[in-house]
Structures are given as C-alpha cells and as structure tokens.
C-alpha positions in Angstrom: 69.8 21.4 81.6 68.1 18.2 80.3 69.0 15.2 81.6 69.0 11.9 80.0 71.6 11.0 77.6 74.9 13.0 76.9 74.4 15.4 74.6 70.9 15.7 74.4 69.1 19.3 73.9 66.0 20.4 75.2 63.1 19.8 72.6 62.9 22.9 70.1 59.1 23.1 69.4 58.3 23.3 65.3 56.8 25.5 63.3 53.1 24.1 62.7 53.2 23.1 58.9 49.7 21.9 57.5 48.1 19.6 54.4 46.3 21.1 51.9 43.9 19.0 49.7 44.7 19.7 46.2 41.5 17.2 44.9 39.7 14.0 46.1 38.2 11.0 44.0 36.0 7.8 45.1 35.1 4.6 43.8 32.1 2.7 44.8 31.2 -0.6 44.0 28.2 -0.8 41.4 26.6 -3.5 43.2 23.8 -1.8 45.6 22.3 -3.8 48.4 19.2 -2.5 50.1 17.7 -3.0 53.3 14.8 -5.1 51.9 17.8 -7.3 50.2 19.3 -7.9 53.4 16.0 -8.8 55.3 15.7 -12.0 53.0 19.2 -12.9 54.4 19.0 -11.9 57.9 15.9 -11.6 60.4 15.8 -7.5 60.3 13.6 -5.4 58.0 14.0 -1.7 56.4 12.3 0.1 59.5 14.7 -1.8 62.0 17.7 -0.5 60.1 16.8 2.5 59.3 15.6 3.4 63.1 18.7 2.3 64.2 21.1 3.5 61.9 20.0 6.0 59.0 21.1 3.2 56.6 19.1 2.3 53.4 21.7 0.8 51.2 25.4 0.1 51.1 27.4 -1.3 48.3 29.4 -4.9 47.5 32.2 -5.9 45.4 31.2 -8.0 42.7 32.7 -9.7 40.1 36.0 -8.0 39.0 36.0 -5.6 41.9 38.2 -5.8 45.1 40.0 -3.6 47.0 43.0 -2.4 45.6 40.3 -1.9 41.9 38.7 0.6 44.5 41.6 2.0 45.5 43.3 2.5 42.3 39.5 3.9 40.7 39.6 6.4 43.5 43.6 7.4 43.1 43.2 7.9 39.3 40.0 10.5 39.6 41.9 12.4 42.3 45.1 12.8 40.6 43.4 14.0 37.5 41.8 16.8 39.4 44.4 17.9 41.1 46.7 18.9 38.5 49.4 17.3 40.1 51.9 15.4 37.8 52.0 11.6 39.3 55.7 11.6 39.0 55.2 14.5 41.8 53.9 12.3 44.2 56.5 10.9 46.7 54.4 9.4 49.5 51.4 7.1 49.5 49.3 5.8 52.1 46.6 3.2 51.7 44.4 3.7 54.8 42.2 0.2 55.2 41.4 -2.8 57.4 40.7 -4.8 54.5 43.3 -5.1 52.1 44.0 -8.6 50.1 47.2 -9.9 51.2 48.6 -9.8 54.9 52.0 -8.7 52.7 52.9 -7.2 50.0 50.8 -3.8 51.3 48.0 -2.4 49.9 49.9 0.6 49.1 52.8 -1.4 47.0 50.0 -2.6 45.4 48.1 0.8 44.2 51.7 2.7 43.6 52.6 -0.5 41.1 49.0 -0.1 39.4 49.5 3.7 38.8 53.0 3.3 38.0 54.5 5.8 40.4 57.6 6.4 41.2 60.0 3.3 42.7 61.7 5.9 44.6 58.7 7.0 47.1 57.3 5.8 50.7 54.3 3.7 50.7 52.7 2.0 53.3 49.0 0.8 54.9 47.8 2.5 57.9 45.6 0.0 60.0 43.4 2.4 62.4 39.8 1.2 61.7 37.2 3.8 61.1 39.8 6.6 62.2 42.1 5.5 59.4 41.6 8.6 57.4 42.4 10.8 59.8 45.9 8.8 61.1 46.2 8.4 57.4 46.5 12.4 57.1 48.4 12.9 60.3 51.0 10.3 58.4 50.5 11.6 55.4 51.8 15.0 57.0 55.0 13.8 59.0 56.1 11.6 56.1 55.9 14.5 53.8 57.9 17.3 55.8 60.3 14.8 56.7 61.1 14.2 53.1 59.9 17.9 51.8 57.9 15.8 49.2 56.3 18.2 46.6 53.0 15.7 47.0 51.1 13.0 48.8 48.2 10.5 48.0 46.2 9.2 50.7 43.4 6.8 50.0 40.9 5.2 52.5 40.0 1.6 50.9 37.8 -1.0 52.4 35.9 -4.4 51.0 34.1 -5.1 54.4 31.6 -7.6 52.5 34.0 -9.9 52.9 34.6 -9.3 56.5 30.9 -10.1 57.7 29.3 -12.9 58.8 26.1 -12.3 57.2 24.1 -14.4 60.2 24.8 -11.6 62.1 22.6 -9.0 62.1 24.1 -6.8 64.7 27.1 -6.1 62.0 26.0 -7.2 58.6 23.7 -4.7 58.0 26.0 -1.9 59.1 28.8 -2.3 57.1 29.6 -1.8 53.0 32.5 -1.4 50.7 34.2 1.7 48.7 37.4 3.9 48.4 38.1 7.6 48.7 41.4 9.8 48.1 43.0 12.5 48.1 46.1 14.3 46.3 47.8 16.7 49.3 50.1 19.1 49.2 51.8 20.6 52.8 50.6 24.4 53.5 51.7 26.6 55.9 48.0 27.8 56.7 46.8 26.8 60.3 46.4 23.0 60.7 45.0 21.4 64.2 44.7 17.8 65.2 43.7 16.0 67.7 44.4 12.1 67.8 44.6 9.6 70.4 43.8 5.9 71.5 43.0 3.5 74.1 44.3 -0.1 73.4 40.5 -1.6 73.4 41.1 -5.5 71.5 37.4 -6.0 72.3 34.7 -3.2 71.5 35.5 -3.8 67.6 37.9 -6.5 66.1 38.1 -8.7 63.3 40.1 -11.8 65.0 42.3 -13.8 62.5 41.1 -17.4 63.2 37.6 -16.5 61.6 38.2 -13.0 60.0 35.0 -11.8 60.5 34.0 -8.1 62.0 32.9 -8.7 65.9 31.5 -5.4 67.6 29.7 -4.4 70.9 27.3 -2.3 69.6 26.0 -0.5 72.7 29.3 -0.4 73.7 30.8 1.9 70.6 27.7 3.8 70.7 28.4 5.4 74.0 32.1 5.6 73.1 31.3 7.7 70.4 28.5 9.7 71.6 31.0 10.5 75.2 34.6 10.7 72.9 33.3 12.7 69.9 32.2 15.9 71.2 35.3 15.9 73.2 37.6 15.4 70.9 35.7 18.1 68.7 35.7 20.5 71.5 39.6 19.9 71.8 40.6 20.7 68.4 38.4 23.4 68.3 39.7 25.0 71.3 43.6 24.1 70.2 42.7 25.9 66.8 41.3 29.0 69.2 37.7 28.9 66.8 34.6 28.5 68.2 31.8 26.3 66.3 30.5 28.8 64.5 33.6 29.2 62.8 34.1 26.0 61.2 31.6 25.6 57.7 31.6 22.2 57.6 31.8 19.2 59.9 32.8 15.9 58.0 32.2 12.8 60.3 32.7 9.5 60.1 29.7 7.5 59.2 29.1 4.9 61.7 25.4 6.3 62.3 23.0 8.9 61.9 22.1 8.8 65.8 25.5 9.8 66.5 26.2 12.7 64.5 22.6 13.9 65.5 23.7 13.5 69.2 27.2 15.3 68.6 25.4 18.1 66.9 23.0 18.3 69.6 25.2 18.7 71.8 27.7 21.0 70.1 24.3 22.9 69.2 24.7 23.4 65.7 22.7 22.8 63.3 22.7 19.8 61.0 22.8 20.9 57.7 26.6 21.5 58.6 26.9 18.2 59.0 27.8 16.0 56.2 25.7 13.1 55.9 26.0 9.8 53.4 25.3 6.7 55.6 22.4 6.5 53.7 23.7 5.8 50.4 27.0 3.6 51.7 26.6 2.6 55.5 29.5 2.6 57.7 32.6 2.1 54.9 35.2 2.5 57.7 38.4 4.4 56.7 36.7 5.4 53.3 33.8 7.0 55.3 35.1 10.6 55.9 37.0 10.8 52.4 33.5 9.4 50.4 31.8 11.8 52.7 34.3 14.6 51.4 34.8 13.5 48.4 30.6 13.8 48.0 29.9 17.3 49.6 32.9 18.6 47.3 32.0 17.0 44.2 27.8 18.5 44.8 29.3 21.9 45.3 28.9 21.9 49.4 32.0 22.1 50.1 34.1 24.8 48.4 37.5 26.2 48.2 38.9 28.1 50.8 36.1 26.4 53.6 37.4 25.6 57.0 36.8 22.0 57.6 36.2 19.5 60.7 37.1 15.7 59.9 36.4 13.6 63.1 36.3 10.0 63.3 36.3 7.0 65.8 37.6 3.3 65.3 38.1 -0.6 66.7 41.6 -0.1 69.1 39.0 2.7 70.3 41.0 5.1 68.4 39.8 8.3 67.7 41.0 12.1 65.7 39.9 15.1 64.4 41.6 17.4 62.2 41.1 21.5 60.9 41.9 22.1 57.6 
C-alpha cells in the first residue's frame, strides 16, 4: 500500500492521448537584413557567418511591427486553414522570450486582438529556443484537462530588440518572426521527450540591460552532445527506428548542428528541415516557421510522422512524435 498521506492511491497510469495539428500560419517581418548589412555594423563579413552558421539573412521589425502584430499575423492564417471556428478554441499559448510587457501576457494580448472567447486559458510559456515544443506539451495537458474541442499555440519572438548589435558573437545569429498552430487532441500515438538543467549562464538575457548574453562554444557542444540523445530517446519510447520518421523538424540555431545530429543519427539530410538561411535562429518561432515552411511548399504532407526537437537558454531541451 502507498504511503504518504491518508487516503492516497497508487498512481493509475493514463491512457496516452496525443495533439494533432489541424493547420499552421507564420508572420515574418518584411524588413530583411543580410549578412553584408550587418558587416557595416559589426566587424564580421558574409563568409564568416555563413561558415559558422548557415545564415544569410534574418528579418527585423520595423515600423508598425512588434511582437504581438507577428503573433496575431501568424494566429489569423492558421485559424483560417484549419477550419476550426475561433469560438472553438479554448486554450492559447503564446510561446516567446520577447513579448512587450512583463504583464499583461502575451497571450491576453493575442486572444483580445482575435477576439476569442473570455471564457478560455491563456498564458506565455518562457522556455527559450525549446518554447515550441513545452508550448505543445502545455498545449496538451491544458487541453485534456479541460476536454477543449481546440488549442492555438503560437511561437513569437522580436529578438532585434534584444541584441546588442556591438556584439558580434550574438547579433548576427539572431532575427525576429512568429509561427502557429491550430491543434486538436488525437488519440494516435504521441511521444515526448522533455527535460532541463537549471543553466542561468550558457544563454540569458539579464534584466538590468535586457540584452541576449550566450557562450557560444559552450551551447554548441550542448547541442551537438543533448540532441542526438534526446532524439534517440523519443525515438526509442515511440518503439520506431529512424527510418521510420519522414521528417525531422529542428530547431534552427545552426546549420553545423543539424549536420552533426544527422551525421550522427546517419540519415540523410534532405529529411532534415532547413531555413536558418532565410530567418537565423528565431528562437521559439524556429521549429513552427520551419513547419510552417516545409508544409506550406508541399514537403510535408498529411498523415507524415514528424520529429520536432529543440534546445534552449535554462539548457532546456524536447522532442516530440507526431
């Protein structure tokens, strides 16, 4: 018999219940800002960026842009292709590190700009670059707890305004954008993986100056070490094997990374899903814009099994089978 408090019964394990993704949207900035833009800002050049990271360009809010515009750009698209009446929707969660106001929440904000319901759950998940993925494994639990008929999860950032553009160890990396998605729970196989390590110093944006601080050698060996262990892990709790999955959707931190996990998970790249050129590293709108892209080009189609993966400042970390 369990011991602990009176009363209490052993743990009854749950039936797996998974999250569907009905449709996604994304919203980009229309401000694009090369390499050969930054290197007249910054000592660094095209070839030392691109070597290094896979980067060419990344976008910027400009004028009558921010965060919650992105957000609510992104939200709109995605509920119009999913079919899914807005009044439907009874949980949203704005995934971002970068939203405008400490309080009210990025979320209030977005369900007051698509006029939602008053009645629903809506909240900001702060996880860094793993945002989208805690953002779905939220997105999940909120939903069964409430039997909610549908869920919006959107991964917003406006890291422009986070960088402190005399360092070029971060301000070439980073760039702004939003991506969502309309879900629906599904009683198909779902598998996650999700976990974290407390780390205040490898990335962190510190209030007294806001700016984005990073160890750069430091969260490339994280990722290159966690990755394909986390991978391997989901993959094995699933009971696939690599060939099985058709798609692996990664968070876009840097091309030398995803080439080093598929190295070492030997597969090929083309499974790979790859837009850090276009956007740099958006954190937690990375693997939905990523998503969002191979759908919309006709990569990804219904029915595909998909690996999301991603890795973030509090050296968090996820993947997730869908």
């Amino acid at each position: 018999m369990t011991k602990g408090f009176a009363g209490l019964k052993p743990r009854v394990r749950l039936k797996m219940i998974g999250i569907k993704i009905l449709a996604t949207g994304s919203c980009v900035p229309k401000r694009v800002v090369s390499n050969d833009v930054l290197s007249t800002i910054v000592d660094t050049s095209d070839e030392w960026i691109t070597k290094r990271t896979g980067m060419k360009e990344r976008r910027y809010v400009s004028e009558g842009e921010d965060q919650t515009y992105l957000a609510e750009h992104a939200a709109r698209e995605a509920i119009e292709r999913s079919g899914v009446a807005p009044e439907d929707i009874e949980v949203v969660i704005v995934c971002t590190v970068s939203a405008e106001y400490y309080s009210p929440s990025a979320a209030c904000l977005l369900q007051g700009r698509l006029g939602l319901r008053n009645d629903i759950i809506a909240l900001d998940v702060g996880a860094g670059c793993s945002g989208f993925i805690f953002g779905l494994e939220t997105m999940r639990a909120l939903m069964m707890a409430r039997n909610a008929k549908a869920g919006l999860i959107v991964g917003a950032e406006v890291l422009s305004k986070k960088m402190d553009m005399t360092d070029r160890s971060t301000c070439v990396l980073f760039g702004d954008g939003a991506a969502a998605a309309v879900v629906k729970l599904d009683e198909r196989p779902y598998h996650s993986v999700i976990g974290v390590d407390g780390d205040e110093e490898m990335i962190n944006i510190k209030v007294p100056d806001g700016y984005i601080h990073m160890d750069g050698q430091g969260t490339y060996k994280f990722a290159v070490a966690t990755v394909p262990t986390v991978i391997e892990e989901v993959v094995a709790k699933a009971g696939l094997t690599y060939d099985q999955i058709d798609h692996f959707v990664m968070h876009q931190a840097n091309l030398r990374i995803i080439e080093s996990v598929a190295k070492k998970m030997e597969q090929p790249m083309d499974k790979f899903v790859v837009n850090i050129q276009k956007y740099g590293n958006t954190s937690a709108a990375s693997v939905g814009l990523a998503l969002d892209e191979a759908y919309k080009t006709g990569r990804i189609k219904d029915g595909d099994r998909i690996l999301m993966c991603a890795f973030g400042a509090g050296r968090t970390w996820g993947a997730v089978i869908i």
